[in-house]
C-alpha positions as CSV (number, residue, x, y, z in Angstrom):
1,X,0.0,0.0,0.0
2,X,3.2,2.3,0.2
3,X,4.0,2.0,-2.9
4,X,0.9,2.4,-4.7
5,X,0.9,6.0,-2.0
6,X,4.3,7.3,-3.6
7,X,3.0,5.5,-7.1
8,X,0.0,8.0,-6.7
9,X,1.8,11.3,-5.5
10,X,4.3,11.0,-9.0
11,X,1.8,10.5,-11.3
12,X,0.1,13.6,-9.5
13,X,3.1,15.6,-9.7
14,X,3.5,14.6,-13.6
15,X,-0.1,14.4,-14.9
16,X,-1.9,17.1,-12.5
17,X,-4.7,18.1,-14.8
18,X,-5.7,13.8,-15.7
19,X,-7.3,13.3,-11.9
20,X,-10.2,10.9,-14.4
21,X,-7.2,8.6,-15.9
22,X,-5.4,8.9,-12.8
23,X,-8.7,7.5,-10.9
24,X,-9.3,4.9,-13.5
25,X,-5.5,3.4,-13.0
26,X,-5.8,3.3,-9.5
27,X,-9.2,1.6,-9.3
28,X,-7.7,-1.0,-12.3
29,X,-4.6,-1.9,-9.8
30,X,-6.5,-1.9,-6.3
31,X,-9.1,-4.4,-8.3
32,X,-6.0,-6.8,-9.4
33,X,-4.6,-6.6,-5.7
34,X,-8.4,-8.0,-4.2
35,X,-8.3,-10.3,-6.8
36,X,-4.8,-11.7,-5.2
37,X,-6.1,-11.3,-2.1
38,X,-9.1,-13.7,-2.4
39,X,-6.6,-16.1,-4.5
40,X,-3.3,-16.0,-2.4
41,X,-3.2,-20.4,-1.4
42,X,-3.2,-20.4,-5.6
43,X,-0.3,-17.9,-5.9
44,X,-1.3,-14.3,-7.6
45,X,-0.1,-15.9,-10.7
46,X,-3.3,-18.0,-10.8
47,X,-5.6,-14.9,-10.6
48,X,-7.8,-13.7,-13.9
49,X,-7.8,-10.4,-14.0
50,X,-10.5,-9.5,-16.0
51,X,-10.3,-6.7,-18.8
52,X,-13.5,-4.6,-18.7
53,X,-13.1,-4.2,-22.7
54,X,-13.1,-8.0,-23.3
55,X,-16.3,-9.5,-24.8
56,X,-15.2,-12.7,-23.7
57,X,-15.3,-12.1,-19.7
58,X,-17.6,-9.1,-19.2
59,X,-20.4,-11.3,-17.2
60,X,-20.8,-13.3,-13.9
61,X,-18.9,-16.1,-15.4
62,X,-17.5,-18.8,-18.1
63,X,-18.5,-21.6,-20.0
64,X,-15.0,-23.2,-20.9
65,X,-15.6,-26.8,-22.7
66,X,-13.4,-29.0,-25.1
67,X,-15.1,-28.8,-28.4
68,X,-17.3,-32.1,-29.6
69,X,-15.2,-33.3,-32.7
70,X,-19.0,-34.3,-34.1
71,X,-22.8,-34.2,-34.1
72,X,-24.9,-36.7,-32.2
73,X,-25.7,-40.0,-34.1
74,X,-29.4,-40.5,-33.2
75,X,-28.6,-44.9,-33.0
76,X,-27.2,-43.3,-29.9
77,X,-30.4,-41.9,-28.7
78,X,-30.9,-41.7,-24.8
79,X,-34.3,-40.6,-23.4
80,X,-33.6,-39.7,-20.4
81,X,-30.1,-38.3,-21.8
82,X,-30.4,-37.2,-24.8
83,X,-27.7,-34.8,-25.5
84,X,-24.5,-35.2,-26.7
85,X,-22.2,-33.3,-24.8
86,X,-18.5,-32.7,-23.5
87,X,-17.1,-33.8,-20.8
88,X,-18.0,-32.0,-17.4
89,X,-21.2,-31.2,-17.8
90,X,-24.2,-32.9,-16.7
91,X,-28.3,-32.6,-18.1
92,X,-31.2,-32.6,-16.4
93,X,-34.7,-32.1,-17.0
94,X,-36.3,-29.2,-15.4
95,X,-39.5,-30.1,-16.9
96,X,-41.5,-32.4,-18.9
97,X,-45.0,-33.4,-19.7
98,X,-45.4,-35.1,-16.6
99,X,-45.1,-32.3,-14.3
100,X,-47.6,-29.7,-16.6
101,X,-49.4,-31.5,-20.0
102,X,-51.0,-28.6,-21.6
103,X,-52.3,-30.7,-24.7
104,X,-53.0,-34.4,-23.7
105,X,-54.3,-37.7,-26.0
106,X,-50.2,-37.8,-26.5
107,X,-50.1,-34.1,-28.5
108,X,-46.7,-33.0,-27.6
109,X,-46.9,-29.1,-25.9
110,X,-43.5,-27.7,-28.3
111,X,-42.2,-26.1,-26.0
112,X,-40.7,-23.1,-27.3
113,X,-38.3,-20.0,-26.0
114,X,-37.7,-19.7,-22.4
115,X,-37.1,-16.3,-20.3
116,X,-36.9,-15.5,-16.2
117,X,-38.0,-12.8,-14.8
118,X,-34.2,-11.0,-15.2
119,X,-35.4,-8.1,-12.6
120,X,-37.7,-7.5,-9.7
121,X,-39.1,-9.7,-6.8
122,X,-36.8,-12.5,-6.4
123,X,-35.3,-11.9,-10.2
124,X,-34.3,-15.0,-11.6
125,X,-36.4,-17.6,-9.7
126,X,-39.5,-18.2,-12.6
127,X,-38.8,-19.4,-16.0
128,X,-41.4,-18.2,-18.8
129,X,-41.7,-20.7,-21.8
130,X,-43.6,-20.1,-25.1
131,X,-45.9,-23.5,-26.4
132,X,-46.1,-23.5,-30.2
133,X,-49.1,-25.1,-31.3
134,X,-52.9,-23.6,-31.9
135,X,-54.5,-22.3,-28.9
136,X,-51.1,-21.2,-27.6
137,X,-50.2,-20.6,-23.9
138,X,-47.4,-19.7,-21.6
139,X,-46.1,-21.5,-18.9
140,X,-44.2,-20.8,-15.9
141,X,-41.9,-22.6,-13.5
142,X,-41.0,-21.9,-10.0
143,X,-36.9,-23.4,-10.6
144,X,-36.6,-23.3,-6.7
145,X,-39.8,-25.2,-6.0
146,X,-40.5,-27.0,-9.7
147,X,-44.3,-25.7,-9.3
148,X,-45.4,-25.5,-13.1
149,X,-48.7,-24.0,-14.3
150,X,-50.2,-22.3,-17.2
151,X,-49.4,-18.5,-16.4
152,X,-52.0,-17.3,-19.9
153,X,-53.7,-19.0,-22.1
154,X,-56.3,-18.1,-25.3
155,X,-57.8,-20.7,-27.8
156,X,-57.8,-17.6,-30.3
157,X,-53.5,-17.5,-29.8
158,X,-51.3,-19.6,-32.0
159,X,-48.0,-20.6,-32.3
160,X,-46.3,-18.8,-29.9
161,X,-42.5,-18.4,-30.4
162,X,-40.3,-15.7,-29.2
163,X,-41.1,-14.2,-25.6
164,X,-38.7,-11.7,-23.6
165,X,-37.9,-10.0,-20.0
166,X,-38.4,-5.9,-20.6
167,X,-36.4,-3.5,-18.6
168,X,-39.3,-2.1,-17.2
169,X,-40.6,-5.6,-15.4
170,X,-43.1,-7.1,-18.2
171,X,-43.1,-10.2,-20.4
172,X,-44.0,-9.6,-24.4
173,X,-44.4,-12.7,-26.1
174,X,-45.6,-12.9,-29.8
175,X,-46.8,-15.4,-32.8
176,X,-45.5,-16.7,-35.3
177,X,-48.0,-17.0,-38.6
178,X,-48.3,-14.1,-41.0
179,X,-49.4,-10.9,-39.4
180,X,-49.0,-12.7,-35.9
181,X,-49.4,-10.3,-32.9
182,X,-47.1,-9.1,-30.1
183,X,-48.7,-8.9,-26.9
184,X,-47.3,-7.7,-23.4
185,X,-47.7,-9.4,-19.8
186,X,-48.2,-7.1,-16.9
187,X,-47.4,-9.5,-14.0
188,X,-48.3,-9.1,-10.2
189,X,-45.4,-7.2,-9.0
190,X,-45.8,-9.4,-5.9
191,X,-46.4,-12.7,-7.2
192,X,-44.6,-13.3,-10.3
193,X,-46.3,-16.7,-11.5
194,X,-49.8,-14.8,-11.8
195,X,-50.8,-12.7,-14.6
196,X,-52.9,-9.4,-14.1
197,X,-53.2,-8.4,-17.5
198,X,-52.5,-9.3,-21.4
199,X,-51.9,-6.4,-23.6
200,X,-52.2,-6.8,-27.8
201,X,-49.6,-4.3,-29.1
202,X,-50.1,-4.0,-32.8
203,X,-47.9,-0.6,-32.7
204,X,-45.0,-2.8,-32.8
205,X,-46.0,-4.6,-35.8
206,X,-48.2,-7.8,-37.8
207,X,-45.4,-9.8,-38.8
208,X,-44.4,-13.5,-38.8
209,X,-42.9,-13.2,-35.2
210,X,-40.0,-15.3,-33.9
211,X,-37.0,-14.0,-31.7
212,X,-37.5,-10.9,-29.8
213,X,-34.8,-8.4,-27.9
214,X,-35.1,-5.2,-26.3
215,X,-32.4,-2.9,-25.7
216,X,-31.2,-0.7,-23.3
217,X,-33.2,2.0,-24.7
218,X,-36.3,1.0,-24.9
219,X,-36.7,-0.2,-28.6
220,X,-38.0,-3.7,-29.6
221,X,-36.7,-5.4,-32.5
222,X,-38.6,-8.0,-34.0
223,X,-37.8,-9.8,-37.3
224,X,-40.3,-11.5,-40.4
225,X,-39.8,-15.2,-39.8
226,X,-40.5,-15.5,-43.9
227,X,-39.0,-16.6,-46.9
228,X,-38.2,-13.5,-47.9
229,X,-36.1,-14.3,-51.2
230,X,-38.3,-17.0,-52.9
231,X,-41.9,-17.0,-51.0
232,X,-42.3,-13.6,-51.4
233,X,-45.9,-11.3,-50.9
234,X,-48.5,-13.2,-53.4
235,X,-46.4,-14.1,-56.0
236,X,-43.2,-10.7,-56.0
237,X,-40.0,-11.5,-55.0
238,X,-38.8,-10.5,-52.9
239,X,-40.8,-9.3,-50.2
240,X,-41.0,-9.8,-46.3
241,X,-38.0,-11.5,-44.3
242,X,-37.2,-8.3,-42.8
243,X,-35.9,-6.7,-39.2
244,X,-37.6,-4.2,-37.8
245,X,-37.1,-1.7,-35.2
246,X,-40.1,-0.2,-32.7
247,X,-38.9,3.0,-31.7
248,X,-42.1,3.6,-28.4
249,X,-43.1,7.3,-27.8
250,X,-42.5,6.7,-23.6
251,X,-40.0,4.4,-22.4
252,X,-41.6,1.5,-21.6
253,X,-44.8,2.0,-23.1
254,X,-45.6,0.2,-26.3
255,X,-48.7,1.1,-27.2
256,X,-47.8,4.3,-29.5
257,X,-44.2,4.5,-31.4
258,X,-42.8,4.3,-34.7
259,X,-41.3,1.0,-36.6
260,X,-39.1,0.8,-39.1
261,X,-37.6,-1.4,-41.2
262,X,-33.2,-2.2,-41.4
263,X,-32.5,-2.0,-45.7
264,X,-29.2,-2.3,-47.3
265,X,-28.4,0.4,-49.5
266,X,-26.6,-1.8,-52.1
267,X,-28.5,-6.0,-52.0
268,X,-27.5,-9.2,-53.6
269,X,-28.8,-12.3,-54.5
270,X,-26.1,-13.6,-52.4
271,X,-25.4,-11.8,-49.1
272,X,-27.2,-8.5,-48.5
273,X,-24.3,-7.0,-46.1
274,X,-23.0,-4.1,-46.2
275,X,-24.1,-0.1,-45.3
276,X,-27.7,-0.2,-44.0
277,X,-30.1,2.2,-43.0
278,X,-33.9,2.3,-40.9
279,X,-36.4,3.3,-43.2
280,X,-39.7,5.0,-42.8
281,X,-41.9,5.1,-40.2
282,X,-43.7,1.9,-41.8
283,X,-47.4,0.8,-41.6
284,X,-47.1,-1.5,-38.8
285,X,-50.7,-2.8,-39.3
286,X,-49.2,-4.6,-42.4
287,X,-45.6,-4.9,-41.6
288,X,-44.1,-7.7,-44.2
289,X,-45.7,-5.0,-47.4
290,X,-45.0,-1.9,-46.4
291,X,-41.1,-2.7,-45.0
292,X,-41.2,-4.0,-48.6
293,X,-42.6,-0.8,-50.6
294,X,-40.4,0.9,-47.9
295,X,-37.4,-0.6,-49.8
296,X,-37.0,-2.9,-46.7
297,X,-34.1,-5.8,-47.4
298,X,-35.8,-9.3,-47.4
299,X,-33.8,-12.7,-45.8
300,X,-34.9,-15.9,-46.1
301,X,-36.4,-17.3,-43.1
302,X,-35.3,-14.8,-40.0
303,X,-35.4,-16.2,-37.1
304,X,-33.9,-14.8,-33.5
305,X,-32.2,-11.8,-32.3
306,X,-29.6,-10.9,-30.0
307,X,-27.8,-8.2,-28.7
308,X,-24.4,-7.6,-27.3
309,X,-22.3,-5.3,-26.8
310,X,-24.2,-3.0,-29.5
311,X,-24.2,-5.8,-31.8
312,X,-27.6,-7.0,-32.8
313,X,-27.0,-10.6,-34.0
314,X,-29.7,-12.5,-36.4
315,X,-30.3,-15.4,-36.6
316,X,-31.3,-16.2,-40.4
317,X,-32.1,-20.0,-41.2
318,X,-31.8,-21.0,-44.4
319,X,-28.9,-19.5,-47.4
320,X,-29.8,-17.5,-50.4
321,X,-30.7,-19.2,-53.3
322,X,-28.9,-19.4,-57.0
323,X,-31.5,-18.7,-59.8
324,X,-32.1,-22.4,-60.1
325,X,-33.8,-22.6,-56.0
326,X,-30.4,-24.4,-54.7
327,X,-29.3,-22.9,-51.6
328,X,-25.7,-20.8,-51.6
329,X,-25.3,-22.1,-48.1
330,X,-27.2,-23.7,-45.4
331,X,-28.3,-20.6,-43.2
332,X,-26.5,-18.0,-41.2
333,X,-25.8,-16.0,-38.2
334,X,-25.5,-11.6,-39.2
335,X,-24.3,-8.8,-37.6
336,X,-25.8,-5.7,-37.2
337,X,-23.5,-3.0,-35.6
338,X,-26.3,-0.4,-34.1
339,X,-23.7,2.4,-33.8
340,X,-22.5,2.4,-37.4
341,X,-25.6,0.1,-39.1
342,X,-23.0,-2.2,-40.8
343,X,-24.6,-5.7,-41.7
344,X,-22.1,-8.8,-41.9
345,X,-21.8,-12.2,-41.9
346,X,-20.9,-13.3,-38.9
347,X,-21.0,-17.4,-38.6
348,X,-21.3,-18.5,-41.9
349,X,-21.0,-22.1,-43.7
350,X,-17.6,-22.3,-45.6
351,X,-16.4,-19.0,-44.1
352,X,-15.9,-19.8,-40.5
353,X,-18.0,-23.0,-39.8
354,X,-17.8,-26.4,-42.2
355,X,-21.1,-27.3,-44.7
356,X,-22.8,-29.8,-42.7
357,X,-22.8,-32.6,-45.7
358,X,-25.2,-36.2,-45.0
359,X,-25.5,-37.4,-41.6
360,X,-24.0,-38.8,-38.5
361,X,-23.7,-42.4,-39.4
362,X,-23.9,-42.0,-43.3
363,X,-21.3,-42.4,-45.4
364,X,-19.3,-39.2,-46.2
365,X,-20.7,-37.2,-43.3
366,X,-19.4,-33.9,-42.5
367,X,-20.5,-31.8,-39.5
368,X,-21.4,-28.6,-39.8
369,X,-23.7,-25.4,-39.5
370,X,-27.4,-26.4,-40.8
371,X,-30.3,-24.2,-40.2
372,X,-29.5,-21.9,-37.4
373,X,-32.5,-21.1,-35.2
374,X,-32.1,-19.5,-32.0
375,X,-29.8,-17.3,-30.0
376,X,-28.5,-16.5,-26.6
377,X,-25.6,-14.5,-25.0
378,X,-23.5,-17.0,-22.7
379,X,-21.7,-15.9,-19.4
380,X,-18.4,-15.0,-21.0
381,X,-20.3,-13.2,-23.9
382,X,-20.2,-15.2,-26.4
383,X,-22.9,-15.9,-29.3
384,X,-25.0,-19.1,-28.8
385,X,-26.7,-20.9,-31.5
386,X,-28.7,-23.9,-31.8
387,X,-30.1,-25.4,-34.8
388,X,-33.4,-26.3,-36.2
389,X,-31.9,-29.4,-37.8
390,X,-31.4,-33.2,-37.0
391,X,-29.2,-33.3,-35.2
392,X,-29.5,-30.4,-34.1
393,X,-26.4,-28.5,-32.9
394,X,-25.3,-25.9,-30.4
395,X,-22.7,-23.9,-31.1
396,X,-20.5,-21.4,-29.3
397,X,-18.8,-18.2,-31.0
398,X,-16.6,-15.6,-30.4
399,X,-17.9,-12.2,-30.8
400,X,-13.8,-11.2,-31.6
401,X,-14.0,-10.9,-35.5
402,X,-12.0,-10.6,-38.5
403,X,-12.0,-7.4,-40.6
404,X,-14.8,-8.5,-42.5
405,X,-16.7,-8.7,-39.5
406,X,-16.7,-12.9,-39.3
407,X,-16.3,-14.8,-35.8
408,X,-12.8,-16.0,-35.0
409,X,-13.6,-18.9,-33.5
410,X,-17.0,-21.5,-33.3
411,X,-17.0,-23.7,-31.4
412,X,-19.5,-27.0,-31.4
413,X,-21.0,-27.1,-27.6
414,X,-23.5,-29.8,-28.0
415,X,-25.7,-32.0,-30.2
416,X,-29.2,-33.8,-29.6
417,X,-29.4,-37.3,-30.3
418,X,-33.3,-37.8,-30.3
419,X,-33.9,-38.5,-33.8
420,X,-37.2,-36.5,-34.7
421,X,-36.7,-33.8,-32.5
422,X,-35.0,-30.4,-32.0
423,X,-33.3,-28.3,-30.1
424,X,-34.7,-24.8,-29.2
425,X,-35.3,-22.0,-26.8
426,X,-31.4,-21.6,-25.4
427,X,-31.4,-19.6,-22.9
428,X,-29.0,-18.1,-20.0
429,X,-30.3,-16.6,-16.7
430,X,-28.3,-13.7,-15.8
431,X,-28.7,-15.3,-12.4
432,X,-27.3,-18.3,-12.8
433,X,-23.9,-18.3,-15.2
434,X,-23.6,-22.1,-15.0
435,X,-26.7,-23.3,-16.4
436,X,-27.5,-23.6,-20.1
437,X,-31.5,-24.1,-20.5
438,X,-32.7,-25.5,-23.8
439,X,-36.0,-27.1,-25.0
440,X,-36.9,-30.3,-26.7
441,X,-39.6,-30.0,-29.1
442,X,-41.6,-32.5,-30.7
443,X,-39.3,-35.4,-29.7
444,X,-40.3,-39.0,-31.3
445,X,-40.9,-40.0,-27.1
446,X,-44.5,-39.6,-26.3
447,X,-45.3,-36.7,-24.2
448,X,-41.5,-36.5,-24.2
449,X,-41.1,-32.2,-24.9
450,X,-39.4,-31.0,-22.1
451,X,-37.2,-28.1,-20.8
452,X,-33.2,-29.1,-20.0
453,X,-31.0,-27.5,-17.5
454,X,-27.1,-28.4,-18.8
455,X,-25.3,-27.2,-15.9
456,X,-21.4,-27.2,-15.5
457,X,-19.9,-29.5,-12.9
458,X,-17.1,-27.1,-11.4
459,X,-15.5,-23.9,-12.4
């Protein structure tokens, strides 16, 4: 402590006018020495000293794992352990159809994206899931007590997909067909598992709904879960397949804003990267036309969102196609830096991931990236991505890139073995760095959908 005194008083004497950068070093040094305090039986040596700058350690923890080499072979299917994974990590089910059957006579309840209640009364404790089938409903799960019950439910709801945690305390959840709605839980600020009210919010815009994200700000995006590039809008291509922002009037209040739709100045057949832009305010009432007529770029088959670190990540699941309907490449992860509005690929097949060719088992098999579905942030924050593939695969990567804006490292996490089913709904509780959740959905088991906890076995 003597010497960082005299360290202090010469860099005052030199530097008298930097007392911010002076207060910054010292706080950087006197958080290295507690971190060799609380690690001197290991030797100082030992400690990880954690750069604030570093995507890679800016959470509550790590997920280190040796890479699988492979995706699950379903001969090796396990019911009651049915992912493939490495070594020092263990599964368990959280819940299945024996502990809440929403749709019985052996209709499985697709069990869709998960959330917890990231803020509030105790934050973290209640998992939210989405169920994709007709007459939709979402569930909720007390993960200290495993009580499971319908949280809300409507015959008139279908396919619910993407549902998220708002900074302000509420759930939104939305549907998936064309011009599916978004709609808003206002939970019981003292009970969490009970609903007080369900909100339509068509201001934030009739679209194909998957993924969901919200950021810091306030703003929703939400993306056209349509093939974009070949479907099109009643026979025009292309049309729809595109990312929207919802910009609300109030924080927090989405019943009145302004959406718009993310275009790229200069498109291709083949990419669509490069310089975008938000265009409009867009009729929200009939979001898939008027991002189009808006000059709105279309993907094929968007999926999830994610952001981090400014970076708003999307999931798009299948590739382009050549002028003869044969796909470029088997789907994609972008990048979408909200600062500067550049568009890049980020995790691409044959750029930084393999072509997944055949399958486990089959002659001439090659792992690889197939049909990338949903997203999460891990601990450390990196991207995760699972598949909506068999096998479908979960993958880990690096949001360091390249100068073309590509990940420099992916990583292959996991890989489900059940052999009509897949993987969906990854999720990470800011709560609880240790524990990857992820759903089965529609698995060949009767009533066999259920919601995973892979947990890590030690630091």
């Amino acid at each position: 402590m003597l010497a960082l005194i005299s360290t202090d008083s010469l860099f005052l004497s030199k530097h008298p006018d930097d007392l911010n950068l002076f207060l910054e070093i010292m706080k950087m040094i006197r958080n290295a020495l507690t971190i060799c305090a609380f690690t001197v039986t290991m030797g100082c040596s030992n400690a990880v000293i954690t750069d604030p700058n570093n995507d890679q350690g800016k959470n509550t923890g790590h997920f280190n794992f040796k890479p699988l080499t492979e995706s699950a072979n379903s001969a090796n299917w396990n019911p009651a352990a049915p992912w493939k994974l490495p070594e020092g990590f263990t599964q368990t089910v959280v819940v299945n159809e024996s502990s809440l059957n929403i749709y019985d006579a052996g209709r499985n309840d697709w069990n869709d994206m998960n959330t917890v209640n990231e803020t509030g009364l105790h934050a973290g404790r209640y998992m939210y899931r989405t169920h994709e089938v007709r007459g939709g409903a979402v569930s909720v799960i007390d993960l200290k007590t495993g009580e499971t019950k319908i949280l809300v439910q409507d015959t008139n709801w279908t396919a619910l997909d993407g549902i998220r945690w708002t900074p302000w305390g509420s759930l939104i959840f939305s549907e998936e067909t064309t011009g599916g709605r978004l709609m808003e839980v206002i939970l019981d600020p003292n009970n969490p598992m009970k609903a007080l009210e369900v909100i339509d919010r068509p201001a934030v815009g009739r679209v194909a709904h998957e993924g969901l994200e919200v950021d810091n700000d306030g703003n929703v995006y939400v993306v056209d879960e349509h093939r974009g590039r070949t479907q099109g809008c009643a026979g025009i291509t292309p049309c729809g397949g595109g990312i929207y922002k919802f910009i609300p009037d109030t924080y927090g209040d989405l019943s009145s804003g302004s959406l718009y739709v993310l275009s790229i100045k200069a498109t291709t057949r083949r990419n669509n990267t490069g310089q975008a832009e938000w265009l409009g305010p867009i009729d929200a009432s009939h979001g898939r036309k008027s991002g189009t007529d808006f000059g709105g770029t279309s993907y094929q088959r968007p999926e999830d969102l994610q952001i981090i670190n400014g970076i708003l990540y999307v999931a798009v699941t299948e590739g382009s196609r050549d002028e003869y309907g044969k796909e470029y490449y088997e789907g994609r992860v972008i990048s979408v830096d909200l600062n500067t509005l550049q568009v890049a690929d980020f995790v691409k097949p044959g750029v930084n991931v393999p072509h997944e060719i055949g399958k486990p088992g089959e002659a001439g098999h090659q792992t690889g990236f197939d049909g990338v579905d949903n997203l999460a942030e891990s601990p450390d924050g990196r991207l995760v991505m699972i598949e909506d593939n068999i096998p479908s695969d979960i993958w880990f990567a690096s949001t360091k890139t390249n100068k073309l804006g590509a990940s420099k490292e992916v990583k292959l996490f996991g890989s489900l073995t059940d052999p009509e089913a897949e993987g969906t709904g990854i999720y990470f509780s800011p709560k609880d760095p240790k524990t990857l959740y992820v759903n089965v959905q529609h698995s060949v088991a009767e009533d066999g959908d259920a919601t995973w906890a892979i947990t890590r076995n030690h630091d």
